[in-house]
N, C-alpha and C positions, 0 to 999 in steps of 0.2 A: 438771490444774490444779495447780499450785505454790503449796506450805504457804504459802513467802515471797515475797516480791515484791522483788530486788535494787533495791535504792536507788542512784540515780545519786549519785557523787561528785565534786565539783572534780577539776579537769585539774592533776597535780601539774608544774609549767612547770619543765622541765629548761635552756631557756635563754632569750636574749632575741630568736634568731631564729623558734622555735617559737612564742612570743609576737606575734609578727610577723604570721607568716604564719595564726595562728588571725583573728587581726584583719581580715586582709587578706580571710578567706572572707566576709564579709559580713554576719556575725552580731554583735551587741553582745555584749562580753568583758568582763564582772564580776572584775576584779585583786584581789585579798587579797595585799596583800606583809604578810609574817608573818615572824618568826626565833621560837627557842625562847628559853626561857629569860622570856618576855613573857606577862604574866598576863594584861592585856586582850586578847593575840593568843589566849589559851586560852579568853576567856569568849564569843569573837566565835566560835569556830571551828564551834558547834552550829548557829544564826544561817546561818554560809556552807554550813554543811552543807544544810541545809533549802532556802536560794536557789538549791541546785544541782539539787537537786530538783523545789521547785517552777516554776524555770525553763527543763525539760529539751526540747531542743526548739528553743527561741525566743535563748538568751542560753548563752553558753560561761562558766561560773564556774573561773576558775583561782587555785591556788595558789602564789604566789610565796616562796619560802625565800631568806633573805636568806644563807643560809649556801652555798645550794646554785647558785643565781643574781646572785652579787652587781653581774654585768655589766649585771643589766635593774634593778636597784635605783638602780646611777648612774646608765641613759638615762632613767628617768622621776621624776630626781630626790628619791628614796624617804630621808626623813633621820629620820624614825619610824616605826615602829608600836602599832598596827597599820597600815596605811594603803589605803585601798579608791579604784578610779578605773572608772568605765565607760569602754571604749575602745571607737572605731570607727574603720571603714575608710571613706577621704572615696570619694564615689560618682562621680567623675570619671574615665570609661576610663581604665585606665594609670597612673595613680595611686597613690603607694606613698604619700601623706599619712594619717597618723595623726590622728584627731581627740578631743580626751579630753571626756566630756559632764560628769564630775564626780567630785569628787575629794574625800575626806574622813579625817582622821586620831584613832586612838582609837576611845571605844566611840560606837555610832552605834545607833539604835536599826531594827529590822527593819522598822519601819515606813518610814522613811525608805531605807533600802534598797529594796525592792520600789518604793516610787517613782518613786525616780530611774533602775529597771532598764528598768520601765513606758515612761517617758517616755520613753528610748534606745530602746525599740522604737517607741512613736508615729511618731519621728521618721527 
């Protein structure tokens, strides 16, 4: 038995086609686009830590670095942060359509988060 229990973390997104292709498995993809230097990107970051946690499983929580990724900041039009979008993959064989369920920028409350992860699974 194990003292600790490893906690799952956001997916730290090295680009826009790894982004893609998580999308593309079939599972709804919880986006945090974040840079440093951003205080509400720091008070949000405990918040996405927890969503990736209690989402593990069901929803892929990724981290987006605007420093480190700035090519998926342009594709999904990212002009603040913090900025949070659920992504899915359209359910159409063959399909490489992207569909975004929601989108919100700044601080947003957890509750409203778990919501809208909810609902992208309902659906």
């Amino acid at each position: 038995m194990a003292l600790f229990k490893r906690r799952p973390k956001p997916v730290r997104l090295e680009s826009v086609d790894q982004l893609l292709e998580l999308v593309r498995s079939g599972t709804p993809v919880f986006v945090d686009f974040w840079r440093d230097g951003c205080q509400p990107c720091r008070t949000m970051d405990g918040i996405i830590n927890e969503l990736a946690e209690e989402f593990e499983g069901r929803a892929v929580v990724v981290k987006a670095k605007a420093e480190e990724t700035p090519e998926t900041f342009v594709k999904f039009n990212v002009r603040a942060t913090p900025t949070f979008m659920i992504l899915t993959g359209v359910d159409e064989p063959g399909s490489k359509a992207i569909h975004q369920r929601y989108r919100a920028t700044g601080l947003v409350k957890k509750d409203v988060l778990v919501r809208s992860l909810e609902q992208a699974l309902a659906s």
